[in-house]
N, C-alpha and C positions, 0 to 999 in steps of 0.2 A: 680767837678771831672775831667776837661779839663785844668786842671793846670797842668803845663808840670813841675812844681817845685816839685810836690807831687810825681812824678812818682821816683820809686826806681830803675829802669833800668838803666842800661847805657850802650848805644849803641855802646862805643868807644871800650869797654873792649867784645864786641862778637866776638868769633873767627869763622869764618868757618867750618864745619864738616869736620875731615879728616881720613878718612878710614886707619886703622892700618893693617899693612902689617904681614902675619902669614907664618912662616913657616912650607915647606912640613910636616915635622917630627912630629910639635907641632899639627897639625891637628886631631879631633878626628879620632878614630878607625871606620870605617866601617864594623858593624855588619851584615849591610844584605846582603854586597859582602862577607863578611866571610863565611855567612850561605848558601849561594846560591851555593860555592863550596862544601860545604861541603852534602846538600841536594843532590846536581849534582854527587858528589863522590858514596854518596849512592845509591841511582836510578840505577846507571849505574851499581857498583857491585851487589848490593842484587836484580836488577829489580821490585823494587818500583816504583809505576806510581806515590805513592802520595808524593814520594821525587822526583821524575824528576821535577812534577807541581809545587813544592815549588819554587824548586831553581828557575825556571822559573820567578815564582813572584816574590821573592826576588831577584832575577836580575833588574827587572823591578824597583824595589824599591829601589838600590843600584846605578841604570843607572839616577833615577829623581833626586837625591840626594847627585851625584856627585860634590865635591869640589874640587879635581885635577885631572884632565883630565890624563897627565901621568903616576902619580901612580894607578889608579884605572884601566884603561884599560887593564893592565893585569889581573891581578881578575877578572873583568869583561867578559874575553874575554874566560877566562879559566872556568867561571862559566858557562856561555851560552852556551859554547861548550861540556860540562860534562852533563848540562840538554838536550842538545838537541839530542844528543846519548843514554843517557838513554832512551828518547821519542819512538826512532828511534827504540829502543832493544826493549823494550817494547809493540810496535806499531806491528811491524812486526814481520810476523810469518814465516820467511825464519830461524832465527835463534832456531830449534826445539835441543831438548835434544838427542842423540843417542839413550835412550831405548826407545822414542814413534817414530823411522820410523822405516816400516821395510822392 
């Protein structure tokens, strides 16, 4: 089995791996910067603490899984921002209803 005449390979015809070039456009969708705005939107208007936490995580998950740095960092920027105001509205109690002060 060290007969080099039996082997079926040939080494002249391997080409090197060359990583294919994708464009912005073609790239898939990112669902979970999608959803982390859209969690962050919620939170914020309805004062959901379990939509502020999501978008949060989904931020997280949308931040590890980044493939374009430019395109995503808006979304990104704007999800994180939407969660962390909801957090913020949520959290604190400076902002009370008019009919409970009195």
């Amino acid at each position: 089995m060290s007969s080099s005449a039996a082997d079926p390979r040939q080494p002249a015809s391997a080409k090197p791996f060359a990583l294919q070039t994708i464009a912005p456009e073609d790239l898939p969708f990112d669902y979970a910067g999608f959803l982390a705005v859209i969690f962050g939107i919620t939170g914020l208007m309805f004062r959901y603490k379990l939509c502020s936490w999501l978008a949060l995580i989904f931020f997280a998950k949308s931040l590890a899984s980044m493939k374009n740095f430019e395109n995503d960092l808006r979304q990104s920027v704007s999800a994180v921002s939407f969660a962390i105001m909801g957090l913020l509205l949520n959290y604190s109690n400076t902002f009370k209803s008019s009919s409970t002060r009195q």
